[in-house]
C-alpha positions, 0 to 999 in steps of 0.5 A, spaced: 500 500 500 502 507 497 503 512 503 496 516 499 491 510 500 492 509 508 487 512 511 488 516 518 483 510 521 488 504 518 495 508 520 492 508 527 491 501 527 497 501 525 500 505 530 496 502 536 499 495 534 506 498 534 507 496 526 510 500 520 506 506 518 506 506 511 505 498 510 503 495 516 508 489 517 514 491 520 514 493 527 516 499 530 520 498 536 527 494 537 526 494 544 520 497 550 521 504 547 527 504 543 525 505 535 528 501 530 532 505 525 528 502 519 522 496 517 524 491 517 519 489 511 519 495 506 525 499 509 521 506 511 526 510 515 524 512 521 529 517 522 522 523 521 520 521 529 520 525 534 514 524 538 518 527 544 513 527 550 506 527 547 505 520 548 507 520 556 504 526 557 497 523 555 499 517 558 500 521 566 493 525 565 489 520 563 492 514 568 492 521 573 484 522 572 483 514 573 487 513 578 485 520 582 478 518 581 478 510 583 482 513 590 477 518 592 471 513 591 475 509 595 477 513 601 470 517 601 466 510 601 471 506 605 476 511 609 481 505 609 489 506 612 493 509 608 497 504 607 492 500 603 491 506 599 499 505 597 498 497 595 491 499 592 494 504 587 501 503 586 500 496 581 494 500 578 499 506 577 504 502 574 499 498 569 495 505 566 502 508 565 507 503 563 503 497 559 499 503 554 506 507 553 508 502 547 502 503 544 500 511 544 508 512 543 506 507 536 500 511 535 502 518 535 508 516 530 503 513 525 499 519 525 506 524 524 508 519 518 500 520 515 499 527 517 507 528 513 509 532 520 515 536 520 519 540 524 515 547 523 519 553 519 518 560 521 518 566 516 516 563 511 522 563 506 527 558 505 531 555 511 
């Protein structure tokens, strides 16, 4: 499949499941975050990513609003001792943070390759 025939929704897919971009098969990651220099299937340079910390910062704020919520429930139906607050909300923590990471780090570069991102130029003129 050509760059021009992929559409937001299939590069999303795509991303989410931590797979090339353009054709789909290759995957993206040599390690937990780390990204290869290349596919491995149709040899698109990954060198154009650069996601810096988006894919965290939506990951914070959306395991911060579960978690904050679940601990407030929690402590204004129960009131249990802080230090079941602490074995509650450590592993619930460490599951909403670390196990979507991949995958949103994955999303994000499907839709920069889609959308043709690029570091931004101001002025107007050449650079």
């Amino acid at each position: 499949m050509s760059d021009e025939t992929v559409t937001v929704t299939q590069s999303a897919l795509r991303g989410i499941a931590c797979k090339c971009p353009r054709c789909g098969k290759g995957k993206l990651f040599a390690g937990f975050l780390t990204l290869r220099p290349r596919c491995e299937s149709c040899g698109l340079d990954y060198a154009f990513i650069d996601t810096g910390d988006g894919p965290a910062i939506f990951i914070i704020m959306i395991a911060g609003a579960i978690v904050v919520g679940c601990a407030l429930i929690a402590e204004v139906k129960y009131q249990p001792p802080y230090w079941l607050h602490a074995v509650l909300w450590l592993p619930l923590i460490l599951a909403t943070t670390l196990l979507p990471l991949r995958a949103m780090k994955g999303l994000m570069i499907a839709l920069q390759h889609n959308h043709k991102a690029e570091e931004r130029r101001f002025g107007g003129g050449a650079p």
